[in-house]
GULUMTOR-908946 format. One line per 8 residues: their letters; for each residue x, y, z of C-alpha. Coordinates in pm, whole numbers, plus 50000, padded with zeros to 5 digits. Layout:
N
a	X Y Z  ...
! end
This chain:
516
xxxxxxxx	53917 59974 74649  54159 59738 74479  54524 59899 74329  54423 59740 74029  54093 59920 74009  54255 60239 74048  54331 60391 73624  54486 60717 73731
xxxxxxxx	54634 60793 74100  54925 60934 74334  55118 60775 74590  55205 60963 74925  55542 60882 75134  55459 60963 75491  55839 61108 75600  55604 61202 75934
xxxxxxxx	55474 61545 75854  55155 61636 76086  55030 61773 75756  55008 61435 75543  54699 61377 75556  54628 61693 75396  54806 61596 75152  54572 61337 75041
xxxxxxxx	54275 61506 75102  54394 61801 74830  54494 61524 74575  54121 61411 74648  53978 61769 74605  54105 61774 74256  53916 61448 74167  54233 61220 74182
xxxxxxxx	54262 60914 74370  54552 60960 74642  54679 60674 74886  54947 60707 75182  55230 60458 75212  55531 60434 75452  55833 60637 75340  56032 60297 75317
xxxxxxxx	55772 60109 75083  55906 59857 74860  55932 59970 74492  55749 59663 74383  55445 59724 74579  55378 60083 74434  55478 59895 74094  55195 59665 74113
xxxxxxxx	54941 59938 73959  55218 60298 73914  55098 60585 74032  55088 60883 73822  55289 61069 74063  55487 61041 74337  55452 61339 74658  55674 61331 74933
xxxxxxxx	55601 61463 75257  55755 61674 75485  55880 61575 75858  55994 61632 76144  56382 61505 76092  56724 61648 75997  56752 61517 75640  57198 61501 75746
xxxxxxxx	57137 61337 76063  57218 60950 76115  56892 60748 76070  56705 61004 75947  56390 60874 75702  56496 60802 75384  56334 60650 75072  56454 60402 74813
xxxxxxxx	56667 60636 74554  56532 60420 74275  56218 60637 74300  56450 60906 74108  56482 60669 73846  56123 60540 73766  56058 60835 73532  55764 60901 73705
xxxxxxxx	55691 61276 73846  55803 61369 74208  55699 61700 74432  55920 61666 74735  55724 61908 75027  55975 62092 75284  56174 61752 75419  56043 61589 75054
xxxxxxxx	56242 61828 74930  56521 61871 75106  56566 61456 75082  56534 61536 74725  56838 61789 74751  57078 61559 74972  56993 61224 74774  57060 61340 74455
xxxxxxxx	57382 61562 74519  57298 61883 74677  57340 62022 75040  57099 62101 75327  57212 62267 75576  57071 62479 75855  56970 62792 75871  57070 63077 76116
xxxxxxxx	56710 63214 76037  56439 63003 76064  56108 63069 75884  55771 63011 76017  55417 63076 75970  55297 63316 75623  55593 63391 75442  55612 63593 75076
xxxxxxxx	55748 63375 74782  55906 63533 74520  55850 63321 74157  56178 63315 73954  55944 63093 73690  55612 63115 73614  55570 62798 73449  55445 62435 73475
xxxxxxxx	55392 62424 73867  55360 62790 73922  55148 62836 73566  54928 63105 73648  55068 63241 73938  55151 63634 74013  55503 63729 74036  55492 63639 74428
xxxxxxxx	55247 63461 74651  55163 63370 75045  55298 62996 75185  55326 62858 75474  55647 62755 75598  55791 62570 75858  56227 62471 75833  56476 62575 76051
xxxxxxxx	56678 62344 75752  56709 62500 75367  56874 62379 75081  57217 62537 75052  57320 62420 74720  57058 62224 74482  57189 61928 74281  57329 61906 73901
xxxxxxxx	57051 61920 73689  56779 62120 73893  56731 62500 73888  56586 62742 74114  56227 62826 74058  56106 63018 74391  56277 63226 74672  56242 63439 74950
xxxxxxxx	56377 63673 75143  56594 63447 75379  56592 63111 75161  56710 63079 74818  56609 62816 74715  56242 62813 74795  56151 62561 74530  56364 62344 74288
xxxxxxxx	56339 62164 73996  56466 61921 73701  56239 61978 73460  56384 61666 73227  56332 61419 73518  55998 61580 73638  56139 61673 74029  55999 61948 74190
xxxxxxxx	56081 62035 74517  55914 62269 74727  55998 62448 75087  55643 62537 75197  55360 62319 75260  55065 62389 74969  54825 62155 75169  54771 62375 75441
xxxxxxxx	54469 62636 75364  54765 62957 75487  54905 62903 75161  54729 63112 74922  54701 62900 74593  54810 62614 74725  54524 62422 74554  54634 62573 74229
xxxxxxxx	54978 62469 74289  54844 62074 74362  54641 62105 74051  54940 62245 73819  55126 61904 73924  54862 61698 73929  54698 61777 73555  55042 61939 73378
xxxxxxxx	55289 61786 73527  55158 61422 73609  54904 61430 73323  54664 61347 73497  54256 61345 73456  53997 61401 73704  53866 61044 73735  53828 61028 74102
xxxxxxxx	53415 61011 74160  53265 60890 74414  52943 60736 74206  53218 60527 74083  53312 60422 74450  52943 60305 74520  52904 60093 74205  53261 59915 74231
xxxxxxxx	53231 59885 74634  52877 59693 74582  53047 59499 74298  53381 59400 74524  53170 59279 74825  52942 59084 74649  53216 58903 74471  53413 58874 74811
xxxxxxxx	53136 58730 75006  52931 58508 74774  52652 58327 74988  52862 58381 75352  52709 58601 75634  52830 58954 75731  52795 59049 76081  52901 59432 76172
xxxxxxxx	52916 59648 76499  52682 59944 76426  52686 60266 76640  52359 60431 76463  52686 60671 76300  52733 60752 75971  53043 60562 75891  52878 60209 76050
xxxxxxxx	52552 60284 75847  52685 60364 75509  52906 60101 75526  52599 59825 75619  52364 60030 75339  52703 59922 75088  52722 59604 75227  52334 59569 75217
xxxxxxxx	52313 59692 74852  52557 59375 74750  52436 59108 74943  52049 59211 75140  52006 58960 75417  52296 58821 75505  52401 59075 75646  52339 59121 76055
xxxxxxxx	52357 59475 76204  52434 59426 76581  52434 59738 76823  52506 59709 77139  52443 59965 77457  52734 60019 77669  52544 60217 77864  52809 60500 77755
xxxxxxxx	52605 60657 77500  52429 60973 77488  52066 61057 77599  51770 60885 77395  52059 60740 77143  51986 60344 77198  51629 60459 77090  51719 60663 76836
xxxxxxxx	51944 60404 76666  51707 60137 76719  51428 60337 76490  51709 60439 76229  51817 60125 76135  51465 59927 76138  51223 60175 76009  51438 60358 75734
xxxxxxxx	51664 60116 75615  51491 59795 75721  51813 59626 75811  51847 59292 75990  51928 59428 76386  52033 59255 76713  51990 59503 76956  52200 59402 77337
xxxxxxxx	52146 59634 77627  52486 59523 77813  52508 59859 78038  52543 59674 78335  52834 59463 78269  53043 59729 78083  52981 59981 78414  53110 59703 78624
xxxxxxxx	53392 59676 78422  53496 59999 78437  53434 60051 78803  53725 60268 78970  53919 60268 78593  54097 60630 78565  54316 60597 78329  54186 60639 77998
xxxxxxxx	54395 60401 77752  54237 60117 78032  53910 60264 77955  53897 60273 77575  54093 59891 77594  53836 59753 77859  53534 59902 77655  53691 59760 77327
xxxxxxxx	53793 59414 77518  53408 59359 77670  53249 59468 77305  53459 59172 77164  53297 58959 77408  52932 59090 77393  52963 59056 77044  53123 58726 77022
xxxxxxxx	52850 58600 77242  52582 58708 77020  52754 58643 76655  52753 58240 76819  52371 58271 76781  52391 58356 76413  52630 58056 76325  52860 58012 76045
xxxxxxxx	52960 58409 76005  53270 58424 75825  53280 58820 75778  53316 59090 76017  53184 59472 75864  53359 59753 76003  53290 60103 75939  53666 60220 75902
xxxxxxxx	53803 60492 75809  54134 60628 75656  54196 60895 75953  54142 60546 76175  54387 60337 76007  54657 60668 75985  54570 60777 76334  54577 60415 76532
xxxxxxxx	54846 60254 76372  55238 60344 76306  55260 60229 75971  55274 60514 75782  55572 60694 75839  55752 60770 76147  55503 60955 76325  55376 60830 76661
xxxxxxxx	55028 60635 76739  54818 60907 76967  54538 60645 77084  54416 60294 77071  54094 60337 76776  53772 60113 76911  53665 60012 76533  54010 59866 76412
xxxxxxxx	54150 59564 76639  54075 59308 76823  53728 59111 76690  53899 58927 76377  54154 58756 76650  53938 58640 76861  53638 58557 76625  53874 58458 76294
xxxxxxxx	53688 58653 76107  53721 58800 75763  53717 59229 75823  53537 59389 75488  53670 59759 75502  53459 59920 75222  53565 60333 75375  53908 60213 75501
xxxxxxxx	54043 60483 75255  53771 60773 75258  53813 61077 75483  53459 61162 75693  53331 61404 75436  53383 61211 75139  53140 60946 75367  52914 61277 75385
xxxxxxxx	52905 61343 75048  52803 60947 74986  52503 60943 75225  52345 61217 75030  52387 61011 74727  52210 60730 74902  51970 60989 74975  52036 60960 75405
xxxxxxxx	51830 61217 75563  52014 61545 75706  51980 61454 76080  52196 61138 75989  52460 61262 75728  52537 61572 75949  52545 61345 76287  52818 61461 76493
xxxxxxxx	53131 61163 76556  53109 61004 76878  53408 60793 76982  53366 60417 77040  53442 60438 77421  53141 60677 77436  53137 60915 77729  53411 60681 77911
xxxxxxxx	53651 60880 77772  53448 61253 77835  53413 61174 78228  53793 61249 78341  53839 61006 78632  53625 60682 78760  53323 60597 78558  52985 60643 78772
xxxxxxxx	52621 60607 78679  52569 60924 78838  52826 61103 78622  52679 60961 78329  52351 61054 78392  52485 61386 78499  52694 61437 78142  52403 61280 77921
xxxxxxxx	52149 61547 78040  52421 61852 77993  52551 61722 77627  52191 61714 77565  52142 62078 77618  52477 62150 77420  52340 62006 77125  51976 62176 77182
xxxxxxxx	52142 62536 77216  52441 62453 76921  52114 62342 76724  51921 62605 76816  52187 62853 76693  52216 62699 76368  52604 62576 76387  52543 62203 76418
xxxxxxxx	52649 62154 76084  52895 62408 76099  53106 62272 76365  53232 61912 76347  53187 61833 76696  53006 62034 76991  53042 61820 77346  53090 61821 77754
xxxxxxxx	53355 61691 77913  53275 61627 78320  53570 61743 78572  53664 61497 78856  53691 61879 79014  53435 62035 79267  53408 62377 79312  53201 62603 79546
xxxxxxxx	52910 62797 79387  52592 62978 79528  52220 62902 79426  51922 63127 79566  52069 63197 79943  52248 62834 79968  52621 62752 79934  52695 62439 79642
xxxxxxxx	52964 62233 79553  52945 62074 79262  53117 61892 78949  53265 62167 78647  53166 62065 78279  53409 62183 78011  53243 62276 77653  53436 62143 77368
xxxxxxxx	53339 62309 76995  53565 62254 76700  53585 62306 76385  53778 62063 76100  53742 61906 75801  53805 61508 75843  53947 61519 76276  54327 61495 76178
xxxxxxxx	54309 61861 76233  54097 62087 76435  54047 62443 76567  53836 62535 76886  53501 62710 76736  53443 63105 76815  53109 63052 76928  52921 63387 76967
xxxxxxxx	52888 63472 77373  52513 63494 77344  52558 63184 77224  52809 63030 77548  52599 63221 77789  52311 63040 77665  52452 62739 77726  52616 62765 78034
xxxxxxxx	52305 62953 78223  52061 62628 78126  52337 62364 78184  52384 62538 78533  52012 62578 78576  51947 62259 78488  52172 61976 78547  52213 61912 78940
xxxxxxxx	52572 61848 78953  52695 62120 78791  52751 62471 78922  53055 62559 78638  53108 62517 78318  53430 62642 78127  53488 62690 77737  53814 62479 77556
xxxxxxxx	53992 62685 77323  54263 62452 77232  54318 62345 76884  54443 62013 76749  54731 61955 76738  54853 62018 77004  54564 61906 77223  54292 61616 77056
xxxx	53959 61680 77021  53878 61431 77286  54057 61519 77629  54111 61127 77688
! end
C-alpha cells in the first residue's frame, strides 16, 4: 500500500524491543493502519504522508549509555502525539531533560499500577490495573513540563506525561496480552489522544491492491514462486484479479515437501482457481545438492540458491517477464532483515532475496505489510475454502530444515510419513486450527528400543505444537496426553525408523518455532 494512500495512520520506531511487532498488530486490532520504521528514520520520510501518531518502542539498551539508540529530537517538536513504551519512554525522559537512572529493584513480569489520573490515556480505567513490566532502568526525575500519571510500588514514575505537547510515556508494555487493558489503553491514544478513526479495513486493501497492480504492470507478465500456501495463493488470486493471464504461477518440487503436497497443490491451483501453472519436479537435483549439508543456514541458502536457478530456467521459456510475485509478508521483511531497529536478523527468509538479482526483475509485494491472520481474514473474503485459509506455514526450505543433520531420501521418506500422522491425530482432535503449527522434527540420534521379543535402534522424532498469533511469538501447545499418546503409539507403530518420539515445550523466544 502506498504512504500516500494511507488517510489516517501511526508510525512505529523500532528502538529493538522483542515486543514491536506487537505493537503494530494492536494498532491494527483497533482498525488503524500501523507501519514500523528504524528508530533513526529521517524526519522527511515519515513527513511525506504524517502519521497521526508517533509510538516508540521499548529495547534492550541503557538509554545513558554511549551509543545507545536514539531518535531525531525534532520528533518532540512536530506537534504530533507520542507514547514512548518502557525505553520509548525513558528516551522520552533523558531527551527532553529528565533523568533515568537504575534501579536497585528491578521489576518483572505482572506488576500492580496504581493510576494517579484517570484521564485521556487511562479514561476508563479502575483506580489500579495489571501490566507487564520489564526495566531494571526507571525514570528518576521526569522533565519540565510532564507530570506523573501512574506508579507503583517500587517505581514512581510509572507513566508520564505533557499533556500540552501530547507525550505520554509509559513503563510497561500494553502490547503484550499480561497487561490487563492494554487494548483499552492503545485505543484511548489512538481515538482521544491521536484523533483518530477506525479506517483501517481490509475490503479496502483488496480493492486498492487490485487497483495498484494493475496500474503497475500494464500489459507486462508476472511470474511468481507458489508453494500451494496461503500467502503465495492470495497474493496470485490479487495479482490474478488485476491482470488474469499474464500472470504465471510456477511451483516447483524440491522434493522437501510433505506427503501427497505436490498433488495437492497441483489440484488447488488448476481446478479452483484456474490459474496459469508450471509445475517442475526438480527433487533430484535439490537432494544432490544438499548431499552431506549439516549445517542449516547452508541448507536454507543452497535450497534458496538452486530455486533461483530452477526458476530462472523455466521463467526463460515464458520470455519477456518483467515482474517477479512474491507472497511476502511483514513478519518476513521484520524477521530477515536488520532494518528496523537494532535488533538482530535470526535467519536467512527463502521468499525475500535473491531472484530479482539474478533475473532483474521487478518484485510486486502486495502482503509485504500484513501479519498472517490479517492474510486469513482476506481468503475468507475471497471466499478460499477452510482446508486452505487454515493451512498450517511451512518454511521455504521444507523439511531440510526439520531433519537435524545430512539430508537423506530415507529420512525424508521417514519424516513425511510421521508428519503425516501428526496432522491426522492433531486433526482428528480438532486443534488444527487451534494451533498455528503442529510438526516432526527427525533426530540425527539413535536410540535402543524393543518391538515384540527383538532389540531396535532407531531414529527419535521430536513433536513440535505451538500456539501464536502471526510467528513473531509463540508458546509450545498443552496438548491433552490422550492426545500425545495417540500420536506417539501410531508414529512408533507405524513409521519404521522410529522407536521414540519426544514432546518440545519451548516457547519462542527463546527457542524458534523451527529448530533450524
Amino acid at each position: 500500500m502506498k504512504r500516500a494512500e494511507k488517510p489516517e495512520w501511526i508510525a512505529i520506531l523500532d528502538f529493538g524491543s522483542q515486543y514491536t511487532q506487537l505493537i503494530a498488530r494492536r494498532v491494527r486490532e483497533a482498525k488503524i493502519y500501523s507501519e514500523i520504521f528504524p528508530y533513526n528514520v529521517e524526519i522527511s520520510t515519515l513527513l511525506e504522508h504524517p502519521p497521526k501518531g508517533i509510538i516508540l518502542s521499548g529495547g534492550p539498551a541503557t538509554i545513558y549509555e554511549n551509543q545507545s539508540p536514539l531518535c531525531d529530537e525534532a520528533i518532540f517538536e512536530l506537534g504530533i502525539p507520542i507514547l514512548g513504551i518502557c525505553y520509548g519512554a525513558q528516551l522520552i525522559a533523558h531527551i527532553l531533560g529528565g533523568k533515568v537512572a537504575k534501579s536497585n529493584r528491578a521489576e518483572y513480569g505482572r506488576v500492580k499500577v496504581f493510576l494517579d489520573n484517570e484521564e485521556d490515556i487511562f479514561c476508563d480505567f479502575p483506580p489500579s490495573t495489571t501490566c507487564w513490566m520489564s526495566h531494571q532502568d526507571l525514570i528518576e526525575d521526569i522533565p519540565p513540563n510532564f507530570e506523573v500519571i501512574a506508579r507503583s510500588e517500587n517505581t514512581k514514575a510509572v507513566a508520564i506525561v505533557n499533556r500540552k505537547k501530547k507525550i505520554y510515556g509509559i513503563q510497561f508494555h500494553p502490547e503484550v496480552t499480561h497487561t490487563t487493558l492494554g487494548k483499552k489503553l492503545f485505543k484511548n491514544f489512538l481515538y482521544k489522544i491521536c484523533q483518530c478513526h477506525p479506517s483501517w479495513n481490509l475490503e479496502s486493501f483488496i480493492q486498492q491492491t487490485v487497483k495498484n497492480v494493475r496500474e503497475k504492470v500494464g500489459a507486462e507478465k508476472v511470474i511468481a514462486g507458489v508453494s500451494g500456501g496461503i500467502d503465495s495463493l492470495v497474493a496470485a488470486i490479487l495479482t490474478h484479479r488485476a491482470i488474469g493471464d499474464q500472470l504465471y504461477c510456477l511451483f516447483i518440487n524440491t522434493g522437501l515437501l510433505r506427503k501427497g503436497e505436490a498433488e495437492e497443490v497441483q489440484e488447488v491451483f488448476k481446478s479452483n482457481f484456474h490459474l496459469n501453472l508450471i509445475y517442475v519436479d526438480a527433487a533430484q537435483r535439490f537432494l544432490e545438492k544438499l548431499r552431506g549439508v549439516d549445517d542449516p543456514e547452508r541448507k536454507r541458502k543452497i535450497v534458496g540458491e538452486e530455486f533461483i536457478r530452477v526458476f530462472e530456467e523455466e521463467a526463460k521459456g515464458l520470455g519477456g517477464v518483467k515482474y517477479l510475485l512474491q507472497g511476502t509478508l511483514y513478519p518476513d521483511v521484520i524477521e530477515s532483515i536488520s532494518l528496523k531497529g537494532p535488533s538482530s536478523t535470526i535467519k536467512s527468509h527463502h521468499n525475500v532475496g535473491g531472484l530479482p538479482e539474478v533475473m532483474k526483475l521487478e518484485v510486486i509485494e502486495p502482503l509485504k505489510y500484513l501479519f498472517k491472520d490479517e492474510v486469513r481474514k482476506i481468503a475468507k473474503k475471497l471466499k478460499l475454502p477452510d482446508e486452505i485459509i487454515w493451512r498450517q506455514p511451512f518454511p521455504g526450505p521444507g523439511l531440510a530444515i526439520r531433519i537435524i543433520g545430512p539430508i537423506e531420501k530415507e529420512k525424508l521418506d521417514i519424516l513425511r510419513e510421521a508428519d503425516e500422522i501428526i496432522k491426522q491425530e492433531i486433526c482428528k482432535a480438532n486443534l488444527y486450527k487451534r494451533v498455528w503449527q503442529s510438526f516432526g522434527i527427525l533426530l540425527p540420534v539413535k536410540s535402543v528400543g524393543v518391538m515384540g521379543d527383538s532389540r531396535t535402534y532407531e531414529f527419535a522424532l521430536v513433536l513440535r505444537v505451538v500456539t501464536s498469533e502471526d510467528g513473531m511469538t509463540a508458546d509450545w501447545a498443552k496438548i491433552p496426553y490422550k492426545v500425545l499418546g495417540g500420536i506417539s503409539s501410531r508414529i512408533i507403530n507405524e513409521v519404521k525408523g522410529i522407536n521414540r518420539v519426544v514432546f518440545d515445550i519451548s516457547s519462542k523466544p527463546p527457542a524458534t518455532i523451527e529448530w533450524e
